[in-house]
C-alpha positions as CSV (number, residue, x, y, z in Angstrom):
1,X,-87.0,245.3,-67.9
2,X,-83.8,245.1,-69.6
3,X,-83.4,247.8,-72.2
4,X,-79.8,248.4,-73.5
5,X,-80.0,251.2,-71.0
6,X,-76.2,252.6,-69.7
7,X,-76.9,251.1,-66.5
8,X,-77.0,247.3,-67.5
9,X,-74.1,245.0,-67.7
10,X,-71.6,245.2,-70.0
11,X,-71.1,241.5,-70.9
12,X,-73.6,238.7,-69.5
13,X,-73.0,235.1,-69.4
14,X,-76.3,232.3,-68.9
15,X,-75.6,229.0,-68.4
16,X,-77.1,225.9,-66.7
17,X,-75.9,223.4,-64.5
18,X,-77.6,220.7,-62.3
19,X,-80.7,222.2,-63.0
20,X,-79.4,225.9,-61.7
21,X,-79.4,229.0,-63.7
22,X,-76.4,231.1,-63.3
23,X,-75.6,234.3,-64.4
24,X,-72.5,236.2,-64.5
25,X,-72.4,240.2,-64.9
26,X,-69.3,242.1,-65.9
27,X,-68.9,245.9,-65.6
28,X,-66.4,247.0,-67.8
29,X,-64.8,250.2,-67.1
30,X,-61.9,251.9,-69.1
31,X,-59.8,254.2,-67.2
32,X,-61.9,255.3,-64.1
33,X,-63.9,253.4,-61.2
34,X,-67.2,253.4,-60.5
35,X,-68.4,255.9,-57.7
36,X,-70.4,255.5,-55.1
37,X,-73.3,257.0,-56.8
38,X,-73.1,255.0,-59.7
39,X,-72.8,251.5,-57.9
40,X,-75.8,252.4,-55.5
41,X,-77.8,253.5,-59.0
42,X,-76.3,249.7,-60.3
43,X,-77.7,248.0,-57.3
44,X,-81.0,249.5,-57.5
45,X,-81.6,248.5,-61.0
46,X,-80.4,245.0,-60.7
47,X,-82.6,245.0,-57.5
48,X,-85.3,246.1,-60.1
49,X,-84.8,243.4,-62.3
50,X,-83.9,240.8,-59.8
51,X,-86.1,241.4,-56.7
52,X,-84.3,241.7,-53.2
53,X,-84.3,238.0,-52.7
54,X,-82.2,237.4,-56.4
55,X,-85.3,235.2,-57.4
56,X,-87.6,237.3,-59.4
């Protein structure tokens, strides 16, 4: 599902702790923000990859 595509995160970190997986996504942005278009197009694909309830 992930494909180096220009809508996944910038920098991941995976780690484990007390048996939980954690993982932390970090958007980096240069000079301008994220519009709304572009986060709801974020969300989507991270819904994609995730499922709605975060456990797929």
């Amino acid at each position: 599902m992930i494909k180096a595509h220009q809508e996944d995160v910038d920098f991941l970190i995976a780690y484990e702790a007390n048996d939980v997986y954690h993982l932390i996504l970090i958007e980096a942005k240069g000079v301008t923000g994220l519009t709304n278009k572009q986060m709801t197009s974020k969300a989507n694909r991270l819904r994609d990859i995730f499922g709605d309830d975060g456990t797929k």
